[in-house]
Residue frames as qw, qx, qy, qz and C-alpha x, y, z in Angstrom:
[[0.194, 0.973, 0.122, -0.037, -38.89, -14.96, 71.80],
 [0.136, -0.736, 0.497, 0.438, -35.06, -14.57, 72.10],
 [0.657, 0.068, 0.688, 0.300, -34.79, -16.96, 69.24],
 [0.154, 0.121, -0.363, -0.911, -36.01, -14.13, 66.63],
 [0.186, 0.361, 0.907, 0.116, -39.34, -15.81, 66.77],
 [0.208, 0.889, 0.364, -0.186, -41.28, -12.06, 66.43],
 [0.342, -0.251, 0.364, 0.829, -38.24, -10.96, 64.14],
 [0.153, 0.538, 0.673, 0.485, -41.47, -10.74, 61.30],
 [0.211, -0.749, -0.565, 0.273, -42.68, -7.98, 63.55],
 [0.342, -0.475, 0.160, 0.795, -40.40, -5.31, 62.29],
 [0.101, 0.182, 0.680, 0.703, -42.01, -5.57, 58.51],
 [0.237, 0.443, 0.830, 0.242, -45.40, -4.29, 59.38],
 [0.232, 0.678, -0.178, -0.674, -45.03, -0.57, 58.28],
 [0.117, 0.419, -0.557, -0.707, -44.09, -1.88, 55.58],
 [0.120, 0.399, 0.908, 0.048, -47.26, -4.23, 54.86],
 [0.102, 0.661, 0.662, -0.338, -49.17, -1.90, 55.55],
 [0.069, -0.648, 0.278, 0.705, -47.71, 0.53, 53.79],
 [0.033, -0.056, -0.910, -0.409, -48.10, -2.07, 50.69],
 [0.125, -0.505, -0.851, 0.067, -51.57, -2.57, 51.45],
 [0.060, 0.736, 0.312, -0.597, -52.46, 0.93, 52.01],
 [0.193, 0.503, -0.280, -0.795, -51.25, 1.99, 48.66],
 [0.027, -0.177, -0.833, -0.523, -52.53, -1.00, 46.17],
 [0.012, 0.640, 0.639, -0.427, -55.92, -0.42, 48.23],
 [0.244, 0.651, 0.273, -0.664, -56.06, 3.12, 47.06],
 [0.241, 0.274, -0.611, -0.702, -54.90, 2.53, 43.11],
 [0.043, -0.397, -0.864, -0.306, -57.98, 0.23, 43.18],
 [0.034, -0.717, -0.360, 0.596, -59.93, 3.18, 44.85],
 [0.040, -0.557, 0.276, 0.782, -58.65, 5.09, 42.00],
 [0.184, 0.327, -0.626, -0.684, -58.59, 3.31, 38.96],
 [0.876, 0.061, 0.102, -0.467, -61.84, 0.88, 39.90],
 [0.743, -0.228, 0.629, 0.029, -61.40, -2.82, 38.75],
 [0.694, 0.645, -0.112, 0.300, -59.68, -2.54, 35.37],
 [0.112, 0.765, -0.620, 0.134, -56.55, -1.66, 37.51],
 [0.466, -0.267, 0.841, 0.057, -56.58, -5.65, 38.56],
 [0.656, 0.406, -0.397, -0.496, -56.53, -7.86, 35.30],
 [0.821, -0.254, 0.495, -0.124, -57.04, -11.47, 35.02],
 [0.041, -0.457, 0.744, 0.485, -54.60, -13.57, 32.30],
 [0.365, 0.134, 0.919, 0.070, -57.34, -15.40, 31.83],
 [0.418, 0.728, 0.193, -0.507, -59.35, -12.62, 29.76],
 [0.366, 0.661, -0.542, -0.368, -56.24, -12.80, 26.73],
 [0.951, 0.162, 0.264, 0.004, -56.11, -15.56, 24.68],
 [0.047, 0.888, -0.406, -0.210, -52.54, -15.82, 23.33],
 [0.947, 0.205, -0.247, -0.002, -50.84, -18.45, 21.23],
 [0.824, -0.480, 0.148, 0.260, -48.04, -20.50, 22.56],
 [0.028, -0.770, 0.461, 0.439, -44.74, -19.92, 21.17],
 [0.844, 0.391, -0.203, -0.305, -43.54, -21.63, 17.90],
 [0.836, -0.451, 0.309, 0.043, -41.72, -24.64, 18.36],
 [0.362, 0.826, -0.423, -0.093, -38.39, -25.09, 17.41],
 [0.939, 0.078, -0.293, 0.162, -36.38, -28.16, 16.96],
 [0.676, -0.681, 0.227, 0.169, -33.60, -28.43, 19.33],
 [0.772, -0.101, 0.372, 0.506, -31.47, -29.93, 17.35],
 [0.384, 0.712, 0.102, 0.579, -31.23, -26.77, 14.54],
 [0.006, -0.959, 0.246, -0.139, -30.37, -24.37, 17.37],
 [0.590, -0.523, 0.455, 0.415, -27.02, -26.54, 17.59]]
């Protein structure tokens, strides 16, 4: 313990504090406030030769 080995112990207001508030905006806004990337379909960017942007 003197070594800082419960140094992590100081952060959990603030976990919880994290955790207490995403908790309630899904409470709030139901499950359309977490989105998956896998719902959008989105082309890739266009490719561009290297050698023209020198």
């Amino acid at each position: 313990l003197t070594l800082g080995g419960t140094f992590f112990l100081a952060f959990w207001p603030l976990i919880l504090v994290t955790i207490a508030a995403f908790s309630a905006c899904y409470l709030y806004f139901g499950p359309s406030f977490v989105h998956f990337a896998s719902n959008r379909s989105t082309d890739p960017p266009p490719y561009i030769d290297p050698y023209v942007l020198l």
